[in-house]
ZAVO-846861 format. One record per residue: residue in three letters; x, y negated, z negated of N, C-alpha, C, O, CB in turn. Coordinates in steps of 0.05 Angstrom, whole numbers, plus 5000, padded with zeros to 4 digits. Atoms other than C-alpha are relative to their C-alpha. Glycine has a CB too. Example, Ala and Ser with C-alpha at 12.3 -4.5 7.8 and 13.67 -1.06 7.14 Angstrom:
2
ala501850245000524650904844501849765000503949764987498049994975
ser498450245001527350214857498549784986499549564982500949915029
This chain:
363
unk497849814999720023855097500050145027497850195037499750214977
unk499950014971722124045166500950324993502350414975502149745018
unk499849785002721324755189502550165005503550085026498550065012
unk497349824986727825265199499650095029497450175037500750304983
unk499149944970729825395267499850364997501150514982503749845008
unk500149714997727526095287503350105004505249955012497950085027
unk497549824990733626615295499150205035497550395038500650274968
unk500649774974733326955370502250155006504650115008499349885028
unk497549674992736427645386500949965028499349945047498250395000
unk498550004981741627575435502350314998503250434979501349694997
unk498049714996746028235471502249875016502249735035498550295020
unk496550184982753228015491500850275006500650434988503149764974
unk498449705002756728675519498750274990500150464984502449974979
unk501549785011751129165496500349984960499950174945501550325017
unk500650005020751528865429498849794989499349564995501450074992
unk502350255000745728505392501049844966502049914945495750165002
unk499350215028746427945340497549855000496349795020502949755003
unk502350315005740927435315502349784987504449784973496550064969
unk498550334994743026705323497649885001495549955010502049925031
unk502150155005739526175305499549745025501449655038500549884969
unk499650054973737025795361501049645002500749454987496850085017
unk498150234999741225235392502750054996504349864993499249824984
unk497749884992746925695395500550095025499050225041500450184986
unk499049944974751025745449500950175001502050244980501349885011
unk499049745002753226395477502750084991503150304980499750095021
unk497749925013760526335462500450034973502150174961501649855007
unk499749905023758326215396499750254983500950354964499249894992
unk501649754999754426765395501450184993501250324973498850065023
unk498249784992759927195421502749964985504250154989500450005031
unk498550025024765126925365499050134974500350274959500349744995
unk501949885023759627105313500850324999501650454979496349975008
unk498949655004761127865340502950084998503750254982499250185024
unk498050045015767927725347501350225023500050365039499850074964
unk497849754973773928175395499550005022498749775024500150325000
unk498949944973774328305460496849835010496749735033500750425010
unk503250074988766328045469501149684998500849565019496550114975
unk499050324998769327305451500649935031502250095041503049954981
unk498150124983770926925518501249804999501049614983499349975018
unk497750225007776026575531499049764998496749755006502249965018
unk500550234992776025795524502249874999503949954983498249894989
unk497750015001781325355544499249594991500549414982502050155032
unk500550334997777724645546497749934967497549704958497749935041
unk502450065011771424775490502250084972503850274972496650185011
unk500550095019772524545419498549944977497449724974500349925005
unk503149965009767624775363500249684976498449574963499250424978
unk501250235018769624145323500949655013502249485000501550074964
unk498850094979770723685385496549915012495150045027502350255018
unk502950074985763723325402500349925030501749755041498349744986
unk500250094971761723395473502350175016503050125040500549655002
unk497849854989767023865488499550245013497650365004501750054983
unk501049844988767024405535499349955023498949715028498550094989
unk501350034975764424605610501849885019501049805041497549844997
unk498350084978770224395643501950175015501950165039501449824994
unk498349834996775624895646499450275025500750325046500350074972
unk501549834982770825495677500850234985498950394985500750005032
unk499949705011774126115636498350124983498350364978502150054988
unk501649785008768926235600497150065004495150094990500250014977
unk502449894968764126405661499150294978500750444966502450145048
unk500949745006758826955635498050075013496149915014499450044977
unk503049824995753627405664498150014990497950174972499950225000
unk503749995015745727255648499250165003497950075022497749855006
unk501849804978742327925671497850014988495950114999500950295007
unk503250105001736527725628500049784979501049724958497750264989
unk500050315021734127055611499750044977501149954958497949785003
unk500750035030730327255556497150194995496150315014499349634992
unk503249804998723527665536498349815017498349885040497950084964
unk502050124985718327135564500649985030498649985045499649754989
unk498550004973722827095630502250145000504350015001500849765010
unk498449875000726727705628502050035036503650225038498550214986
unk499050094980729127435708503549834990504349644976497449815011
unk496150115002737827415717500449695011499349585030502650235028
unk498950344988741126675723501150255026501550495029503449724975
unk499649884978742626705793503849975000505550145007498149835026
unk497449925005749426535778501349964975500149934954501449905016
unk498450015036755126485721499549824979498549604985503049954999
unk499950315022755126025666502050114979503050314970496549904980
unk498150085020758825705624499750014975499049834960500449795002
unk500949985030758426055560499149734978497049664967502650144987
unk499750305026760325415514498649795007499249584996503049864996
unk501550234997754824995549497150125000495349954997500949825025
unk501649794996749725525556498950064974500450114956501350215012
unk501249945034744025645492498950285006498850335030497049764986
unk500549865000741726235482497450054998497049924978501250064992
unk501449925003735026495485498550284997499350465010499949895008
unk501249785005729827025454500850115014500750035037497950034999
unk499949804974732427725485501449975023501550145041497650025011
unk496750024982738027515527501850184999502550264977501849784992
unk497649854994743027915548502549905022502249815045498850245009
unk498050124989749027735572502550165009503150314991500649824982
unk497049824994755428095599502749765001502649535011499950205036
unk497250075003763027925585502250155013503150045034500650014974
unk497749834999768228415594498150245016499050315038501550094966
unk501849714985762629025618499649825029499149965048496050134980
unk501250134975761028435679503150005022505249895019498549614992
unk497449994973765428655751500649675010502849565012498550225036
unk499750334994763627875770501649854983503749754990497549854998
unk498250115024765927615705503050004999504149814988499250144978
unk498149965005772427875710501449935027503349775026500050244987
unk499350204984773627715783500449735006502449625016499350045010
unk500150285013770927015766502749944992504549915008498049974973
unk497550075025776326885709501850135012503250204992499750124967
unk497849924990781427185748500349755023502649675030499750325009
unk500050274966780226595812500649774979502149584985495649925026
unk500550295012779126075752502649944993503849744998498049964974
unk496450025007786426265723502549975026504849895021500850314984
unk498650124973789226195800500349805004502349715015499250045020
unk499550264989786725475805501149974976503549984981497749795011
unk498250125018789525295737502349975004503349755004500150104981
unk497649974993796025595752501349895026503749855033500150254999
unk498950194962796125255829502049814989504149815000496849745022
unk497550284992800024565797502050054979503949914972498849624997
unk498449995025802424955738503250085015503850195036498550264974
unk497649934990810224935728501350274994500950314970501649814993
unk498449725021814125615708501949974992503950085000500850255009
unk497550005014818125395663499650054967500149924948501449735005
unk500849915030815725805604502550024981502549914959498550325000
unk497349965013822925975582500549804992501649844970502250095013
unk499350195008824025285570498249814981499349644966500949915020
unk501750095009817125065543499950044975500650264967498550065011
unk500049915024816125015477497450014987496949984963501849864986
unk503249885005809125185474500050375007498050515003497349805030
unk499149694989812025945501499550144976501650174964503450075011
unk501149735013808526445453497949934982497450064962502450174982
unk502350025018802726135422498549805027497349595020500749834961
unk501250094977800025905497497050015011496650135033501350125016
unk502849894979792725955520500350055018499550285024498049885006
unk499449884968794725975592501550184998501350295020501349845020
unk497449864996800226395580498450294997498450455015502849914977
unk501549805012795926935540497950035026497750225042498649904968
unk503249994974789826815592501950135029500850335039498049535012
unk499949914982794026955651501750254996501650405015500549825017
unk500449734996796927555629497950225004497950405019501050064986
unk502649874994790227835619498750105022498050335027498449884993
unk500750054979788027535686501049935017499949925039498949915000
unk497750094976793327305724500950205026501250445028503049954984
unk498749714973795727575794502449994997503349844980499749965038
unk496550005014803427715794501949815023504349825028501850394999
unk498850164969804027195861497649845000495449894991500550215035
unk501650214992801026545885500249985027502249955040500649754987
unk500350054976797926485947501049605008502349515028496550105004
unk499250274992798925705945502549915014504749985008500249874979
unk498350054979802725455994501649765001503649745016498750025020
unk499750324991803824715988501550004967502050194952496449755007
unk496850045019808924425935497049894982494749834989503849695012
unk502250135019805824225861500349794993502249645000499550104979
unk500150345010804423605830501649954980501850084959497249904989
unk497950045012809823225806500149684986499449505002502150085019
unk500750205011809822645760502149844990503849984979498450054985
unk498250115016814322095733499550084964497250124955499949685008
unk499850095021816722105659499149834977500949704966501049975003
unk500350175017812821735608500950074967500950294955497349925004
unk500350095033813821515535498350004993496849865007500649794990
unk502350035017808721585492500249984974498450014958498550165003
unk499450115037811121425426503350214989505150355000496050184970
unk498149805001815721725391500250284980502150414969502149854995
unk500449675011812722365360499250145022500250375022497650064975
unk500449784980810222695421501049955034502549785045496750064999
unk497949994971812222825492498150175012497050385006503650165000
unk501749934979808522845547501150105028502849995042498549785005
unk499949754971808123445609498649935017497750145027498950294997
unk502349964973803423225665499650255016497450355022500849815024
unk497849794986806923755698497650314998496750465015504050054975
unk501049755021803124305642497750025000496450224995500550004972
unk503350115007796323915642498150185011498450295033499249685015
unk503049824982789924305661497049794995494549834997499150434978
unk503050214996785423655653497550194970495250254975498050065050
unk502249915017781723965585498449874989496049934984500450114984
unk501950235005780223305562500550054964500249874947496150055015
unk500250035030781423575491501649874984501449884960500050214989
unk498150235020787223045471498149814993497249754971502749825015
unk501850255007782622485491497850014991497049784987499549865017
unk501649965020776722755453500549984976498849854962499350175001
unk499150095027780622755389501249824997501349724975501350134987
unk499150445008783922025399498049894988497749784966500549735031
unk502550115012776721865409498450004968497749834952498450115016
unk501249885028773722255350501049904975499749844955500450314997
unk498750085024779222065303501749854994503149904975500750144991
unk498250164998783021495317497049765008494949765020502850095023
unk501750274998780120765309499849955028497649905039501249734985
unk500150114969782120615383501950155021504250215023500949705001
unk498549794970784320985441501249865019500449695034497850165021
unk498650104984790220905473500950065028502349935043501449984988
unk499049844977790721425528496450215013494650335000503350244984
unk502349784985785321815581500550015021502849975028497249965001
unk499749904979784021985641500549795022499149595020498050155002
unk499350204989786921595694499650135040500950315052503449924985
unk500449934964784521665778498950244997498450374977502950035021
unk502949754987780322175807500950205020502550155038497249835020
unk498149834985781722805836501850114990502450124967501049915017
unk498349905011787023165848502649714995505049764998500650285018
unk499050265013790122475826500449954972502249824962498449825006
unk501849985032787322535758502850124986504350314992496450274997
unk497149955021792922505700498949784979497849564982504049895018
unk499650135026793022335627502049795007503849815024500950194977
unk498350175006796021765612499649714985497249634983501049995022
unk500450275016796921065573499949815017501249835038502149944980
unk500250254980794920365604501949804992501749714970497149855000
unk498050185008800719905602502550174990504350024982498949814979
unk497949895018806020455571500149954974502249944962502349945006
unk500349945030802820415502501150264991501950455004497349994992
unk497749765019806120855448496350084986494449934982503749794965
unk502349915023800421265409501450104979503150274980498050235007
unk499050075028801721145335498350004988499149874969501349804994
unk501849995013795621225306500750264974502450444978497750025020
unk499049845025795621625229498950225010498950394992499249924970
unk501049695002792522245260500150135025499350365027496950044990
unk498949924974795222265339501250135004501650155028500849905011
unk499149825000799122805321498550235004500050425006501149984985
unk501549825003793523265323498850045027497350235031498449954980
unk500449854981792923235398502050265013501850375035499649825014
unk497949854992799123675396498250244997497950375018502949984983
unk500749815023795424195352497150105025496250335029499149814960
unk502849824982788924205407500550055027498750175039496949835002
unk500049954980792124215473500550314988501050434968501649825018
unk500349655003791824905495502850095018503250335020496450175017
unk497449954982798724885541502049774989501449584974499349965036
unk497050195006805524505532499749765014501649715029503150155012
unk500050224986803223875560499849804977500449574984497949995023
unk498750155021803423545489501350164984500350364974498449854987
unk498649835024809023765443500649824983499549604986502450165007
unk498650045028812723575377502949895016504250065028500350334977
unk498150124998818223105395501950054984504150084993499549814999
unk498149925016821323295324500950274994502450344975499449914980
unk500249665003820824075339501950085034503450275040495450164998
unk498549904975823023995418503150125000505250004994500149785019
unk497349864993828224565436501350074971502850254972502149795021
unk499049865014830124645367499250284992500550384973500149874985
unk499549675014827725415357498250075016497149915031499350094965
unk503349894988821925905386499550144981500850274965499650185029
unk501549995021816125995353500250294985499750324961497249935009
unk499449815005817826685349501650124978500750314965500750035016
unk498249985015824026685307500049804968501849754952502149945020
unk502150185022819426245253498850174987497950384996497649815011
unk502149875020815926475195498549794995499549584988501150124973
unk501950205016809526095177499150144978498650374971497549895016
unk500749965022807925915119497149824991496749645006502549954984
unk501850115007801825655088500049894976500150044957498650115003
unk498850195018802725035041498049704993496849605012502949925015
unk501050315000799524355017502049834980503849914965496649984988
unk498950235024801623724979497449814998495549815014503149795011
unk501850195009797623184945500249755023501849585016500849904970
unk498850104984797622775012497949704989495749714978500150165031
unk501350295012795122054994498149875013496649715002501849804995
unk502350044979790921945062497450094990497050304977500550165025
unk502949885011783621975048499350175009497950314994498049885001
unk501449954985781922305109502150295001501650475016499349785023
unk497449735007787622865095500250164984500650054962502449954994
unk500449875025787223425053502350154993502250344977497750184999
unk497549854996794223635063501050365002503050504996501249894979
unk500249645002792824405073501049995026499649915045496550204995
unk498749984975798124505129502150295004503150454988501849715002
unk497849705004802425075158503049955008503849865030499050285023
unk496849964993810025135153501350125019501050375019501250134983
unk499149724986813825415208503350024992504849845003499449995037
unk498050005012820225595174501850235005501250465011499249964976
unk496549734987827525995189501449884967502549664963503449815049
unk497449995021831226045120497449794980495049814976504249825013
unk501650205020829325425073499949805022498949575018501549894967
unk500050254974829725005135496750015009495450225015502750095034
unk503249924984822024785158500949805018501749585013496449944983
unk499550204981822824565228497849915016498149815039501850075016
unk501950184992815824335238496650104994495350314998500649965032
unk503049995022809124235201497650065025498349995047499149604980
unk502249924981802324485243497749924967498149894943500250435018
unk502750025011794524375220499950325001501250465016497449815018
unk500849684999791525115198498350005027497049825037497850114970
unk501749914978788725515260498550224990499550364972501450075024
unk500849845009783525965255500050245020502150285031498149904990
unk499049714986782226675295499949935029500850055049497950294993
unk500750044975780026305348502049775012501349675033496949935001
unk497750144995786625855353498949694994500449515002501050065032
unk500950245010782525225325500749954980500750134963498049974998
unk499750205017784524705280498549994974496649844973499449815014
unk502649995020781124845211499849744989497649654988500150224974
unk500650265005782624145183501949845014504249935013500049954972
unk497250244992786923515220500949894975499949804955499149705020
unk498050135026792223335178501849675019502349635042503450374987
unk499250274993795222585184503350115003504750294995499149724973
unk496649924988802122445219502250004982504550074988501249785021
unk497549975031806222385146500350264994502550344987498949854968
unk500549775015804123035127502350215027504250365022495850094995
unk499549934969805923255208503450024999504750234998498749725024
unk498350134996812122875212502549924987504849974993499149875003
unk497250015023816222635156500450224977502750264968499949724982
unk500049765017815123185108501250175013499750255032497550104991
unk499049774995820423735126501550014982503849994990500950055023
unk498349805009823423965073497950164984495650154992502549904984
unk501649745021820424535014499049834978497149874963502250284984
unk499950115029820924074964497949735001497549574983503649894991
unk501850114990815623695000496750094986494849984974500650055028
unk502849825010810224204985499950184980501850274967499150185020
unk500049705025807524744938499450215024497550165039496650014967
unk500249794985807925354980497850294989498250464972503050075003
unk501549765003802325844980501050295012500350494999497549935013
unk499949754997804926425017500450055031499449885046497650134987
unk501049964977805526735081497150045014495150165007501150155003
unk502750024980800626565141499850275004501550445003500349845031
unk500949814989796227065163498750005025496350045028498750094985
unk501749944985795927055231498750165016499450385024500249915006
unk501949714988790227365263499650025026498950245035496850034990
unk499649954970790727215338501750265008503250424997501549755012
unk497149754986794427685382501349855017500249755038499150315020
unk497550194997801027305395502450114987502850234966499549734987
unk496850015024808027345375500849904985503049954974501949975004
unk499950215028807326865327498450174976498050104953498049665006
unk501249915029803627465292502850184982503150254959496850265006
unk497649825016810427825280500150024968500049834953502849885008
unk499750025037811128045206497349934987497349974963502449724987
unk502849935008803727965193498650265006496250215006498449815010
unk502049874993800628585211497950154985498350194961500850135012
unk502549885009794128925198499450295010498550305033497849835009
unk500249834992793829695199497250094995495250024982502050124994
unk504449795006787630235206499849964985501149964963498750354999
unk502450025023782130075178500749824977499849864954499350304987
unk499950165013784929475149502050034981502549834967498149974994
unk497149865026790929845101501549845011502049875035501550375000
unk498050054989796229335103502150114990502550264971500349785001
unk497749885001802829425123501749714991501449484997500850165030
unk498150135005808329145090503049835014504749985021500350134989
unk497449944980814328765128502349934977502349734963500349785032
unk497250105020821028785086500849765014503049745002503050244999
unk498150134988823728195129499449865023499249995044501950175004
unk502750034971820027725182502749995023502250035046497049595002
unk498650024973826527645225502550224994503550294973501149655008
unk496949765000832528185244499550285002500950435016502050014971
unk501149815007828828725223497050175012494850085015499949914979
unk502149874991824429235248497350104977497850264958501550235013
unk501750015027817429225202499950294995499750465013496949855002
unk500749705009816629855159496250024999494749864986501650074963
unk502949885011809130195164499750154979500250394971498850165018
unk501349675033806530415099497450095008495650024993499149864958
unk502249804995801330845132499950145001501450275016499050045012
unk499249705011800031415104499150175037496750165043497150144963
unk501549874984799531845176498650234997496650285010501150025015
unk500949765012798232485140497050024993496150244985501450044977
unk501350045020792332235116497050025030494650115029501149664977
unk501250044973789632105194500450205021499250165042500749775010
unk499049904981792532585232500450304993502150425005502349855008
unk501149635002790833345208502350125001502350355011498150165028
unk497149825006798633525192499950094979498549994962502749875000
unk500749885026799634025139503849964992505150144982498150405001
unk496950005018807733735121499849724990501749594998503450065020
unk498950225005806833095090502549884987502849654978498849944992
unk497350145012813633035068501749935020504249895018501750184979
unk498050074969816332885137498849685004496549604999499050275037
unk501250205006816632195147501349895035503649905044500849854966
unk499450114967816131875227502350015004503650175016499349735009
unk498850104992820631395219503050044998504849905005499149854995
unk496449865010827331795197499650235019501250415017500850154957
unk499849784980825432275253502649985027502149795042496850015015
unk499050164978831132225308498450095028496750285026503350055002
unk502349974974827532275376498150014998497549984974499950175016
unk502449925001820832405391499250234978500650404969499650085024
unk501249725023816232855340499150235021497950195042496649904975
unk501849844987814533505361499150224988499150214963500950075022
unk501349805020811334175344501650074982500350154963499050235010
unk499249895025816434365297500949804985502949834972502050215002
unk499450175027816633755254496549994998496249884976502249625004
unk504049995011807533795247499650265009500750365028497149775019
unk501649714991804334415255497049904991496449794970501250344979
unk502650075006797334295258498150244977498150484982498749965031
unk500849875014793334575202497350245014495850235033499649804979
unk502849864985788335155211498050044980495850134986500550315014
C-alpha cells in the first residue's frame, strides 16, 4: 500500500493553504480562489501537458521553501511551477508581477486585430478581460500585423489566424480527444500559424470543443457567427439523453426568447470546460424541445455574460425580474447594513441621489 503524498504549506499573497505536494502554484492559488488566482490564457487543468507558453501567469518566488528559504532569481510560470514546503509566493502584492503581465499582454496584443465589435468571442474573452486589467491604452508597435489568407475548416467552425495567440490549446484537445489529428502547428516563428495539411475539414464527433477552449475568437461557431452577442443571451443549463458514449449531454443553452442560438460545454469559475460534449449535442440540437431544461446558469466569472445572475453581500441573492430590457431589482435589505433608522424608504424609488434627509443616521 503506497504511502500518501505529504501536504506542504504554501503563502500565495500573504495567504497560506496546505496542498498536497505535486501541486502547482496556480493550482494552489485557485484552491484560495479571487484576485490571488493568476491569470492563464494557454494552461488547461484537464488538457495534458498544457501550459508554460503564454507567460501571464508569471509569479514571484521570494522564498523557495523552509530547507532553502533563498528567492527564484526570476519569475515563473505559475502553471509549470510545484510548490514546495514554506513557499511563498506573490501575485497581485508583487510590483514585478504586475509590470511583467502588463509587457506579456503587449506582445500578445502586437499581431492582435481590433475588431472586438465585430468578434464574436466580444464579452466572454480572455484577452479582452486580461487586457483591460493590464493593457496600455496605445501600442508602441510600429510595423503592420500579421495577415493571413482564409481557410475552411469544415463546416462548423471558422478559423481567425488573425486572433491566434499560439496557446496550443485546440491542438491539445484534437489530440486528447479525437482519434486523429487533423490540424497544428505549422512553421516556426513569427511564421507559426494553426492550420490543416492539405485543406482538410475537421469533422471529428468532438472537434467542436476546440471552440469551447480557445481563449480568443480565433475559433468560433459557424452556426452562432454574427447572429447575436453573448450579452443579449440568457444561459441556460440543460441536458438530454445524448446517445454518444463519451457524452453525457450536460450542456449550456444560450437562449433569447424560446429561440436557442447555440449550445456550449459547462464552464467552471475558472472559464474551463467541466465536461466535452460531442458535435450533435453542439450542433444539431437547437431547439427546447431538444432538452430537459434545468434552469438558469450561474455564472460566476466576472463578465457580461454574468448579467441577470448576480450574487449579493455575503452571498444574499438578488433576484432579476427579467434577464434582458430591464434593469435587475436588488432585494437587499440595506437597512440591515447600513445603520439607518427609516427602513421604509426604499433606494430605488428615490429620485436623485440619497441624502441626509431621506437616512438620518441613528444615535
Amino acid at each position: 500500500m503506497s504511502e500518501q503524498a505529504p501536504n506542504f504549506k504554501v503563502t500565495i499573497d500573504n495567504i497560506s493553504i496546505e496542498v498536497p505536494a505535486g501541486t502547482t502554484i496556480l493550482n494552489a492559488a485557485r484552491m484560495i480562489g479571487g484576485e490571488v488566482t493568476p491569470p492563464a490564457m494557454c494552461y488547461y487543468s484537464k488538457l495534458k501537458d498544457s501550459g508554460g507558453k503564454c507567460r501571464t501567469c508569471l509569479v514571484e518566488v521570494s522564498k523557495g521553501s523552509e530547507k532553502d528559504p533563498r528567492p527564484m532569481p526570476k519569475l515563473m510560470a505559475s502553471c509549470r511551477t510545484t510548490v514546495m514546503d514554506g513557499m511563498e509566493v506573490k501575485n497581485i502584492t508583487s510590483e514585478k508581477v504586475v509590470d511583467a503581465r502588463k509587457g506579456v499582454v503587449e506582445f500578445l496584443l502586437l499581431n492582435h486585430p481590433l475588431d472586438c465589435p465585430v468578434c464574436d468571442q466580444a464579452g466572454e474573452c480572455d484577452l479582452q478581460n486580461l487586457s483591460y486589467e493590464h493593457g496600455s491604452e496605445a501600442t508602441r508597435y510600429e510595423f503592420k500585423r500579421r495577415t493571413f489568407e482564409k481557410e475552411d475548416i469544415g463546416p462548423y467552425i471558422s478559423l481567425h489566424m488573425t486572433r491566434c495567440i499560439m496557446c496550443f490549446r485546440c491542438v491539445y484537445t484534437a489530440d486528447q480527444l479525437t482519434d486523429k489529428r487533423e490540424h497544428g502547428i505549422l512553421e516556426r516563428g513569427d511564421h507559426a500559424q494553426i492550420s490543416t495539411m492539405l485543406n482538410k475539414a475537421l469533422d471529428h464527433d468532438f472537434i467542436g470543443n476546440v471552440i469551447d477552449v480557445c481563449p480568443v475568437g480565433a475559433l468560433t461557431d459557424k452556426t452562432f457567427r454574427f447572429k447575436n452577442r453573448v450579452w443579449f443571451t440568457k444561459p441556460v443549463d440543460a441536458h438530454r439523453d445524448c446517445k454518444h458514449e463519451k457524452c453525457n449531454g450536460k450542456v449550456r443553452l444560450w437562449m433569447r426568447g424560446e429561440e436557442v442560438f447555440r449550445v456550449t460545454a459547462r464552464k467552471d469559475q475558472f472559464g474551463e470546460v467541466e465536461e466535452f460534449i460531442c458535435n450533435e449535442c453542439r450542433f444539431d440540437k437547437k431547439e427546447t424541445k431538444d432538452w430537459v431544461i434545468e434552469g438558469p446558469s450561474l455564472i460566476q466569472r466576472s463578465s457580461v455574460i454574468s448579467q441577470g445572475h448576480y450574487v449579493g453581500t455575503k452571498k444574499t441573492p438578488i433576484l432579476i425580474n427579467t434577464v434582458i430590457g430591464k434593469e435587475p431589482k436588488h432585494l437587499l435589505d440595506i437597512h440591515s447594513i447600513s445603520d439607518v433608522n427609516r427602513p421604509e424608504i426604499d433606494l430605488s424609488k428615490i429620485e436623485g441621489p440619497a441624502h441626509s434627509d431621506d437616512f438620518k443616521v441613528s444615535k
